[in-house]
C-alpha positions in Angstrom: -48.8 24.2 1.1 -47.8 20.9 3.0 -50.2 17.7 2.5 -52.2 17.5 5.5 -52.9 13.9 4.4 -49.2 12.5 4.5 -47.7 12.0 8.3 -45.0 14.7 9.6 -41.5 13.2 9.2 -40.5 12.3 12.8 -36.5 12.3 13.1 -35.4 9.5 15.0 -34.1 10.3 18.4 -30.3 10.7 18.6 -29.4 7.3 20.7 -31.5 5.5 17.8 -29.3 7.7 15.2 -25.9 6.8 17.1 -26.8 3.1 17.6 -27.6 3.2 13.6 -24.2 4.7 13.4 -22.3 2.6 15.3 -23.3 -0.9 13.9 -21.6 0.0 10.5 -18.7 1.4 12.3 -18.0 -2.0 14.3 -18.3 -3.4 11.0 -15.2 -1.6 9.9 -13.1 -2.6 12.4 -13.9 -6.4 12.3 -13.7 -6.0 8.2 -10.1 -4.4 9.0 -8.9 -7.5 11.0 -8.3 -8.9 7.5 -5.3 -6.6 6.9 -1.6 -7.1 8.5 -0.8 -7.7 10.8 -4.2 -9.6 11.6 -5.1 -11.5 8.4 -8.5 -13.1 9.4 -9.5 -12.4 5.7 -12.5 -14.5 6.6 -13.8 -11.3 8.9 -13.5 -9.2 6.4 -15.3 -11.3 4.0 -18.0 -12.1 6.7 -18.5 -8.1 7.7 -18.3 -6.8 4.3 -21.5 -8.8 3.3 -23.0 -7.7 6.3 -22.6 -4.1 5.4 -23.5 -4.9 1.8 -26.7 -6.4 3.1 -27.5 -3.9 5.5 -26.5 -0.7 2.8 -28.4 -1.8 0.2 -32.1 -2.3 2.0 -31.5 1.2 3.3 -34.2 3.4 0.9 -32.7 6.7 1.5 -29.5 7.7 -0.1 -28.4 10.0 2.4 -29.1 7.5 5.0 -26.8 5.3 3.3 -24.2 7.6 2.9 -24.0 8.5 6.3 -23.9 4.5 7.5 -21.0 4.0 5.1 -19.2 6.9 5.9 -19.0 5.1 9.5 -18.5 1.5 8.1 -15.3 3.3 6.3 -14.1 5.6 8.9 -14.0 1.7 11.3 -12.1 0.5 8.1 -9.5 3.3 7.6 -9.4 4.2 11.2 -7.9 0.6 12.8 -6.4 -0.1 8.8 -4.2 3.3 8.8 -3.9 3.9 12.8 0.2 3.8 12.1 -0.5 7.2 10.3 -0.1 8.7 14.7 3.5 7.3 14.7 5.5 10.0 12.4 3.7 12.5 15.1 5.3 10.3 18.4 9.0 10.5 17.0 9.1 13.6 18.5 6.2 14.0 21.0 6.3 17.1 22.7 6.7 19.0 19.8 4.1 17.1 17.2 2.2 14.3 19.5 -0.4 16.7 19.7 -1.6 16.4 16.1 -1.5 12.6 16.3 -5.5 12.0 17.1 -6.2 14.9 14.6 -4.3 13.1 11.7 -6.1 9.9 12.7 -9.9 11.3 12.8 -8.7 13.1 9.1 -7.3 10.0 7.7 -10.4 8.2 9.1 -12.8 10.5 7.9 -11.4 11.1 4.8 -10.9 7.2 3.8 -14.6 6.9 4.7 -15.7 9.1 2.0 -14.4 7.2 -0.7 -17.3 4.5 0.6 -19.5 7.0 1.2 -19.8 8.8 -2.0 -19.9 5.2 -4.4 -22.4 4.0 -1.8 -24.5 7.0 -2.2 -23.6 6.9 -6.0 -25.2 3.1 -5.9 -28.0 4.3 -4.6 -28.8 6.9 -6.6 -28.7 4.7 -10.0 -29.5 1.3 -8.9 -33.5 0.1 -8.4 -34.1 -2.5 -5.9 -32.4 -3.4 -2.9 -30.7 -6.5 -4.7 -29.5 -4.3 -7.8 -28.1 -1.9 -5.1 -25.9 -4.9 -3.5 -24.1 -5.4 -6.8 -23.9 -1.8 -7.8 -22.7 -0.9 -4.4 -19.7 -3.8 -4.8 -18.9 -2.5 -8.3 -18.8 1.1 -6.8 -16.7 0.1 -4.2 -13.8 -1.5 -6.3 -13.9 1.6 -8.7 -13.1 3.6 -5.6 -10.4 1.2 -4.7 -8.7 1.7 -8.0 -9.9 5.4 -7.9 -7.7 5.8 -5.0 -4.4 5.1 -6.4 -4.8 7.7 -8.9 -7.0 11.1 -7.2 -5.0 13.6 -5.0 -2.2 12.2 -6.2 -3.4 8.8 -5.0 -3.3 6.0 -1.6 -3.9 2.5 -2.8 -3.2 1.6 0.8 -6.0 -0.8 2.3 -7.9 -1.3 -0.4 -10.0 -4.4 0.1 -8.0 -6.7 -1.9 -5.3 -6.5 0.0 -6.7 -8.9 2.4 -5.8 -12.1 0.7 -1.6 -11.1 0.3 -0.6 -13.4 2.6 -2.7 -16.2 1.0 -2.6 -18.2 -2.6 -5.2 -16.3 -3.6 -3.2 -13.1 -4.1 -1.8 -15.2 -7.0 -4.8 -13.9 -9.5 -3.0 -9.8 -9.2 -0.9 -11.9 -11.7 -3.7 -11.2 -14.5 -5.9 -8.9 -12.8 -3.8 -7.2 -9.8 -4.9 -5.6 -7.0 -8.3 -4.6 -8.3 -9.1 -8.0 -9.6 -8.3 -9.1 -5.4 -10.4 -6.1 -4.1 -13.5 -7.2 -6.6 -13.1 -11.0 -5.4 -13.8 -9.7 -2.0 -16.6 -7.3 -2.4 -18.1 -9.8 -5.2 -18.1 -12.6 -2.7 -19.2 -10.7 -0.1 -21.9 -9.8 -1.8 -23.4 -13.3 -3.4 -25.0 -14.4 0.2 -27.7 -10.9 -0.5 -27.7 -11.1 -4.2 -28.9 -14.6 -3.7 -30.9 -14.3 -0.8 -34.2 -16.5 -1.1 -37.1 -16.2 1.2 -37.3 -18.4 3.8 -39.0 -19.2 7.4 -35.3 -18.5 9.1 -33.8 -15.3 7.2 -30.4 -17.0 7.8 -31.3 -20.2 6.2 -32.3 -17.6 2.9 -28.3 -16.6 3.0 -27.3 -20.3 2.1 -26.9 -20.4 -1.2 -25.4 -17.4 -2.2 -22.8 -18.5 1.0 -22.2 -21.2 -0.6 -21.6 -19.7 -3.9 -18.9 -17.2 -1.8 -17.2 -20.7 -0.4 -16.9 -22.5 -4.0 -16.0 -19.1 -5.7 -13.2 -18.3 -3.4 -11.9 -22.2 -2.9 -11.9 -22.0 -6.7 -9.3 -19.1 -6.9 -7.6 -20.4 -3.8 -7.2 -23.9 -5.8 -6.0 -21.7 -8.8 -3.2 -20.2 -6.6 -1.8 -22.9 -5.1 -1.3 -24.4 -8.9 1.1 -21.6 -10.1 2.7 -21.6 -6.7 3.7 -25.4 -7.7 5.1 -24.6 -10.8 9.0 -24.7 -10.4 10.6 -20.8 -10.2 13.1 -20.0 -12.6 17.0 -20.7 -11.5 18.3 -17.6 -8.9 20.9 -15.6 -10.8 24.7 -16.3 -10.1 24.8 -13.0 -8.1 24.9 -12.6 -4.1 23.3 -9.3 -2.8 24.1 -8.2 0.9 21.1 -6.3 2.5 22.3 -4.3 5.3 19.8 -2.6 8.1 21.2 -0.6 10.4 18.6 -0.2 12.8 19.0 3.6 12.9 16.4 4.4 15.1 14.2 7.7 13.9 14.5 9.8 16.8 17.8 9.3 17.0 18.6 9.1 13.6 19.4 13.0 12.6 21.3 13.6 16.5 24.9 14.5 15.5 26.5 12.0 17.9 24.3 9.0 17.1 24.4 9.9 13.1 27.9 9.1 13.6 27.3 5.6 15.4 24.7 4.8 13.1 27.2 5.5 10.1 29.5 3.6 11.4 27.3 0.5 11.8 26.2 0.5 8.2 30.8 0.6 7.3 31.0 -2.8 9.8 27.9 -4.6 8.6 28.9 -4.0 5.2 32.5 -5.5 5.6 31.3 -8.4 7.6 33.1 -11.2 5.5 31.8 -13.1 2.9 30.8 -12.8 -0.9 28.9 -10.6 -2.1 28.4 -9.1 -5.8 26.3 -5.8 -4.4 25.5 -4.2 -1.2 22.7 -2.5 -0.7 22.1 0.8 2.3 18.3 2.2 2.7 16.9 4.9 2.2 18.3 7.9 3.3 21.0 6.0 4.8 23.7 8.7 5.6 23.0 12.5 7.4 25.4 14.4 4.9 24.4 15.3 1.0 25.8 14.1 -2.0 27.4 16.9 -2.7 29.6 16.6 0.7 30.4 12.9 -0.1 33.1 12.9 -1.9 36.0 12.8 0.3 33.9 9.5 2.1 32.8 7.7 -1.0 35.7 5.6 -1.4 35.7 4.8 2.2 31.9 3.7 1.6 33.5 1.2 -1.7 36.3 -0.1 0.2 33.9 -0.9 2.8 31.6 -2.7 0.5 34.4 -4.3 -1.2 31.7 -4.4 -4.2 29.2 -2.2 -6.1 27.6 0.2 -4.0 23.7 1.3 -3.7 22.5 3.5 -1.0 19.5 6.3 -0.1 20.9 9.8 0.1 19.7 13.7 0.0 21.2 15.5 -2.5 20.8 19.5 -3.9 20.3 21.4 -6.8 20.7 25.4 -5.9 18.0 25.5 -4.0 16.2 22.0 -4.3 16.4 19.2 -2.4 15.7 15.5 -3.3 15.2 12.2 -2.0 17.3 10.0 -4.1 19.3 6.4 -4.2 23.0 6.3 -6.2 25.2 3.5 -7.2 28.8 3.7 -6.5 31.7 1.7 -8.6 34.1 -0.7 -6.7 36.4 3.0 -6.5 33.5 4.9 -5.4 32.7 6.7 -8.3 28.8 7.9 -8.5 27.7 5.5 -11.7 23.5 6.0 -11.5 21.3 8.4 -10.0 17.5 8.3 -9.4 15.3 11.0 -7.7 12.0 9.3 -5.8 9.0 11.7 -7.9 6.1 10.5 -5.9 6.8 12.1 -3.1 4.4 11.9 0.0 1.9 14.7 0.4 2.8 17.2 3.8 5.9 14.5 4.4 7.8 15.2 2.2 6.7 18.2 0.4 4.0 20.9 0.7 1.6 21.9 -1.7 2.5 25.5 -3.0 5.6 24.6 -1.0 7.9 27.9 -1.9 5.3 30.0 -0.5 4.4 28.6 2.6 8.1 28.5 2.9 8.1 32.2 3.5 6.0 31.8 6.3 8.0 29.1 8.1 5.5 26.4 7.0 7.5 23.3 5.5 7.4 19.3 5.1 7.3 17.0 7.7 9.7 14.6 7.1 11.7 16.3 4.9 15.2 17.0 6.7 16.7 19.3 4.2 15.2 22.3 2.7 11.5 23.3 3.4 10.8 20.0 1.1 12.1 17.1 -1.6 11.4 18.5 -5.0 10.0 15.2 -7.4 12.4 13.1 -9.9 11.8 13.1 -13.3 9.8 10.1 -13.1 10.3 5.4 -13.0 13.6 4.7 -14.8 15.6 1.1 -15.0 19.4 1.4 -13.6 22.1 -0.8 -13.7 24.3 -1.6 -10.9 27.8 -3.7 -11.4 27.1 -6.7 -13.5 23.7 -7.7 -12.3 20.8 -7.3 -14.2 19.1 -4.0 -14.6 16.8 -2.8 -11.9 14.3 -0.9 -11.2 14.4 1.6 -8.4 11.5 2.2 -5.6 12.0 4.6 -2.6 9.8 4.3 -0.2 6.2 5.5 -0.9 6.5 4.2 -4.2 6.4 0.6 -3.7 2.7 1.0 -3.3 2.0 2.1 -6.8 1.2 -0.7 -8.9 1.1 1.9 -12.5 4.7 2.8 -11.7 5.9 -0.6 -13.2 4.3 -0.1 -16.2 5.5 1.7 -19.5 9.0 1.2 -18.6 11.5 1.2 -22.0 13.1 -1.5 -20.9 11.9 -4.5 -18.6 14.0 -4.7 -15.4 15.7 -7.7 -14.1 14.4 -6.8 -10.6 12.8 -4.4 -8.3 15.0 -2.6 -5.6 12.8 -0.9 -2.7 14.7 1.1 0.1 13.1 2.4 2.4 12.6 4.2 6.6 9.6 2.5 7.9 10.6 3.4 11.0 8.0 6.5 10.6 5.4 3.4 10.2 5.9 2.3 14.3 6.3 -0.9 15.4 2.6 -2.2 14.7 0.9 -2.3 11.5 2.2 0.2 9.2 5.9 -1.6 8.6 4.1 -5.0 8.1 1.4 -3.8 5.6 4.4 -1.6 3.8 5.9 -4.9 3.3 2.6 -6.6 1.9 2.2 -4.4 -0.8 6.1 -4.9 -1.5 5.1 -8.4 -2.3 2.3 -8.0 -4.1 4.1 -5.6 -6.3 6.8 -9.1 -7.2 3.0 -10.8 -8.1 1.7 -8.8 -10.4 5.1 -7.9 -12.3 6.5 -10.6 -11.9 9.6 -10.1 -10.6 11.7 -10.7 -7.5 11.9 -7.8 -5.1 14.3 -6.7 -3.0 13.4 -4.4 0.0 16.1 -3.0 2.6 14.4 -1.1 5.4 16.5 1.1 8.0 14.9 -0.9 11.0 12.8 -3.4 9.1 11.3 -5.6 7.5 13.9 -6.1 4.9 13.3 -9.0 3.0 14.5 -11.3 -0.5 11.1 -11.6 -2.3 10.8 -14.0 -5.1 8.8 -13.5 -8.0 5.5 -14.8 -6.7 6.0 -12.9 -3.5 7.7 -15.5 -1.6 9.6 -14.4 1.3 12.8 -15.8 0.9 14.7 -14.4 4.1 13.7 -11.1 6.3 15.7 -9.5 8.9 12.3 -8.1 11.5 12.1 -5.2 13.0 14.0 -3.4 15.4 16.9 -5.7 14.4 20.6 -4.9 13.1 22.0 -7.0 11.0 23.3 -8.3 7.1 21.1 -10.8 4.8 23.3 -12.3 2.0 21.0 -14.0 -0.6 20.9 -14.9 -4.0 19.3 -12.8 -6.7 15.8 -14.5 -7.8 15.0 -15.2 -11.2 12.1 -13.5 -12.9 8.8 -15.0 -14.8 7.8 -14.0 -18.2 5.9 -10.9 -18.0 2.3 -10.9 -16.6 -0.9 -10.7 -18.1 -1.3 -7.7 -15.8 1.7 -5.8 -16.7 0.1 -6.1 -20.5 -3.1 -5.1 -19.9 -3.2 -3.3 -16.1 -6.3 -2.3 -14.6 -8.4 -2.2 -17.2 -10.2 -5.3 -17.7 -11.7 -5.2 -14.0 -12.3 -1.4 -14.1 -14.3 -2.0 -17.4 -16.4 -5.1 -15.9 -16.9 -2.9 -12.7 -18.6 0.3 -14.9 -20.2 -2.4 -17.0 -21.9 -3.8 -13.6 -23.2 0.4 -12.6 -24.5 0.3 -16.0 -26.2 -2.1 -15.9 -27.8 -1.1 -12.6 -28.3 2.5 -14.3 -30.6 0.5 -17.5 -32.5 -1.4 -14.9 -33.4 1.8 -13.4 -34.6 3.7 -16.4 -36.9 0.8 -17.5 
C-alpha cells in the first residue's frame, strides 16, 4: 500500500514542462553558432557550460534525459539543417519529406546526448561528479558516432575550433582530443564552482581556468603553425569545377553543356602535370567511355582523374579512375562508405522488387561498396589517396594504409549540401582531415568549395560556390607522420572511460 506519510507526486503543469524544455533547446542553437558557417566558438563554449551546469543539478535521470534530448535536438537541428536540401533539388516530387528528415536527423542526433547524459547520471554521485562524467560521456558519444550505424562524425563538438589554431592539437589527439577541449572547458566554471554571496561570482575561478586552458592550446597552435612547411612538390595540379548545377545536372541537354565545360576548362592554357574532374563528373558509365576517353586526355593534355559510375552485371558503383596521357584507364577505386538511403538501401535487392531504391543514386536501385581505402598513383606525382565524397569525414579511413600516401585527393557533389552550411562544414572536416594526417589535401567540388589544403589545413586557394572555373596550384609537401596517425583515438577515449570510472568508484563508496 502507498505511504500515507510521503506527499502525492504532483506533475508539473505542461507550460512549466515546455518552458523546462525549451531553455536546453535554445541552448542548442546558440552552442551550434560555433560550427560553419558561424564560428562564434566562444557560444558554444559559453552554452555548453550552461547546459553542463544546468544537467548535472537535475536529481532525476529521466528528467535529465529528456532536457538533453532538447539541448541536442537545438544542436543537431540548426548544425545539420542542410540535410532538407537533397529533398528541394526536386521539390514537387521529394520537398515534402524535407521537415520530416530534419525533425529525424534532429531527434536522432539528440539521443546520442541524451542516452550518455542519462548514462552520467546513473553512475555518477553528486551534482559535481555528474558535470565531469556528463563531459566524458559526451565525447565518448562524439567518437561513438563515427563508428555505430555505420557512423556520422559530423558536428561533433570539436569541430568548433577548425577554423582556429587550436585545431592544431587533432595533430596528436584529433578530433576527439578538440571535442574533449570543449566539453572539459566548458565544464571547469561548475566543477569549480565555490559558494559565494553572487552565484556568478562562484563561476570565476573555474572560468578562468577555461580562459588559461584554452589560451594555452591556442598559444600551442600558433607555434606549429610558425614552423616553416616543407617545400611544395615540382608538380602543378589543375582543379576544375564545372558548376554543374544538381537539378540540372542528369537533363540530357544540359549534361551535354555541362560536359562540355569540364573539355574547355580543362584545356584552358597553361601547365599543368594532372587535372583533376569531381565526382561523378560525366552522365555516361565507364563502360560507354571508351570511344570519348581520348578526347577527355587530349583535352587534359596530362594525366587524367575524374568521378564516374561504372557496372558490374548488375552492380553499380560510385568510383574515381585515372586516365594516361592516351586515355588509357591506369587506376580504379570504388567509394565503400557509401551513404545510408543516398546512396544505397539497406536490404537494397529486396526493396528493389518493390520499387523502393536509393536516393541519390542515379544508376541502378543503388552503389554497391568498394572493397575498401587504397593508395593510387597518378602520372608521376606522388601516390595518393582517394576520398569520394562522404568519406572525407572519416578520420579511421587514413589509417592502416600499406603504404603512406603522398597526398589526399577528395572529389566530391556538394551541391546536394545547398548553398548554406552543409558545403562549408564539408569543407572543414576536409581540413581537419590534412591536420591530423598530416598531409596536403586536395578537394575538387562540382559547384564548390574546391580548395589546395596544405598540411596543417591551410587554405591555399578555393574557387566558392556557385562558381565555374580552373585553380592551377602547386602540390603541397607533407609533414612526418602524426602522433595521431600512430596512435588514433585511443588515448582520449581511454582518459574519457577512465573519467566514468572514476565517477562509477565514487558512487559505490
Amino acid at each position: 500500500m502507498p505511504d500515507a506519510s510521503q506527499p502525492p507526486h504532483v506533475r508539473p503543469p505542461l507550460r512549466a514542462r515546455l518552458t523546462g524544455l525549451a531553455i536546453p533547446f535554445a541552448l542548442g542553437l546558440v552552442a551550434a553558432l560555433g560550427l560553419d558557417p558561424f564560428g562564434l566558438w566562444g557560444a558554444t563554449v559559453l552554452a555548453l557550460a550552461v547546459l553542463l551546469w544546468r544537467l548535472a543539478r537535475i536529481p532525476d535521470p529521466r528528467a535529465a534525459f529528456g532536457q538533453a534530448l532538447a539541448a541536442g535536438m537545438g544542436w543537431f537541428g540548426l548544425s545539420l539543417s542542410w540535410i532538407i536540401e537533397p529533398f528541394l533539388v526536386e521539390p514537387e516530387v521529394y520537398g515534402w519529406m524535407a521537415p520530416f528528415a530534419l525533425i529525424l536527423m534532429a531527434l536522432g542526433g539528440g539521443l546520442f546526448w541524451a542516452v550518455p547524459v542519462w548514462i552520467a547520471h546513473r553512475i555518477g554521485s553528486g551534482w559535481r561528479l555528474r558535470v565531469l562524467g556528463i563531459a566524458a560521456a559526451l565525447v565518448l558519444s562524439d567518437w561513438l558516432r563515427g563508428w555505430i550505424f555505420t557512423g556520422l562524425p559530423w558536428a561533433l563538438t570539436g569541430h568548433v575550433w577548425i577554423d582556429t589554431p587550436v585545431a592544431q592539437l587533432a595533430a596528436g589527439l584529433g578530433a576527439s582530443g578538440l571535442s574533449a577541449l570543449t566539453l572539459i572547458a566548458a565544464a571547469l566554471p561548475a566543477l569549480l564552482w565555490r559558494p559565494a554571496d553572487n552565484r556568478a561570482a562562484g563561476f570565476a575561478p573555474g572560468a578562468i581556468l577555461t580562459v588559461l586552458l584554452i589560451g594555452a592550446v591556442w598559444a600551442g597552435g600558433l607555434a606549429r603553425l610558425a614552423r616553416p612547411l616543407p617545400e611544395d612538390r615540382p608538380f602543378t595540379l589543375r582543379l576544375v569545377q564545372p558548376n554543374a548545377e544538381q537539378a540540372l545536372k542528369w537533363d540530357p541537354d544540359w549534361a551535354r553543356v555541362f560536359y562540355q565545360r569540364l573539355i574547355d576548362l580543362s584545356a584552358t592554357p597553361g601547365p599543368r602535370d594532372l587535372v583533376i574532374w569531381p565526382e561523378t563528373a560525366v552522365n555516361f558509365l565507364l563502360e560507354d567511355a571508351t570511344p570519348v576517353l581520348p578526347d577527355l586526355a587530349r583535352a587534359a593534355d596530362a594525366p587524367l582523374i575524374l568521378g564516374i559510375q561504372r557496372s558490374e552485371g548488375s552492380r553499380y558503383y560510385n568510383s574515381l579512375v585515372t586516365l594516361d596521357r592516351a586515355g588509357a584507364v591506369t587506376g580504379l577505386y570504388d567509394k565503400f562508405h557509401l551513404v545510408p538511403f543516398g546512396e544505397y538501401i539497406p536490404w537494397g535487392d529486396q526493396l528493389a522488387e518493390v520499387g523502393i531504391s536509393a536516393f541519390a543514386a542515379q544508376q541502378g536501385n543503388g552503389y554497391s561498396p568498394g572493397p575498401g581505402p587504397m593508395v593510387m598513383a597518378a602520372g608521376e606525382l606522388p601516390p595518393f589517396q582517394p576520398l569520394i565524397c562522404y568519406e572525407a569525414i572519416f578520420p579511421q579511413h587514413l589509417r592502416g594504409l600499406p603504404e603512406r600516401p603522398g597526398w589526399l585527393l577528395q572529389i566530391t557533389n556538394d551541391s546536394w549540401f545547398g548553398q548554406f552550411s552543409g558545403p562549408y562544414q564539408h569543407l572543414a572536416q576536409a581540413r581537419l582531415r590534412a591536420v591530423q594526417s598530416g598531409l596536403p589535401l586536395i578537394r575538387v567540388a562540382n559547384t564548390g568549395v574546391s580548395a589546395v589544403i596544405d598540411a596543417r589545413g591551410g587554405l591555399r586557394q578555393t574557387l566558392g560556390l556557385g562558381e565555374m572555373g580552373v585553380i592551377d596550384a602547386p602540390l603541397p609537401g607533407d609533414l612526418p607522420e602524426t602522433i595521431w596517425m600512430r596512435w588514433g583515438d585511443g588515448p582520449v577515449v581511454a582518459l574519457m572511460l577512465a573519467l566514468l570510472a572514476i565517477s562509477a568508484v565514487r558512487r559505490r563508496r
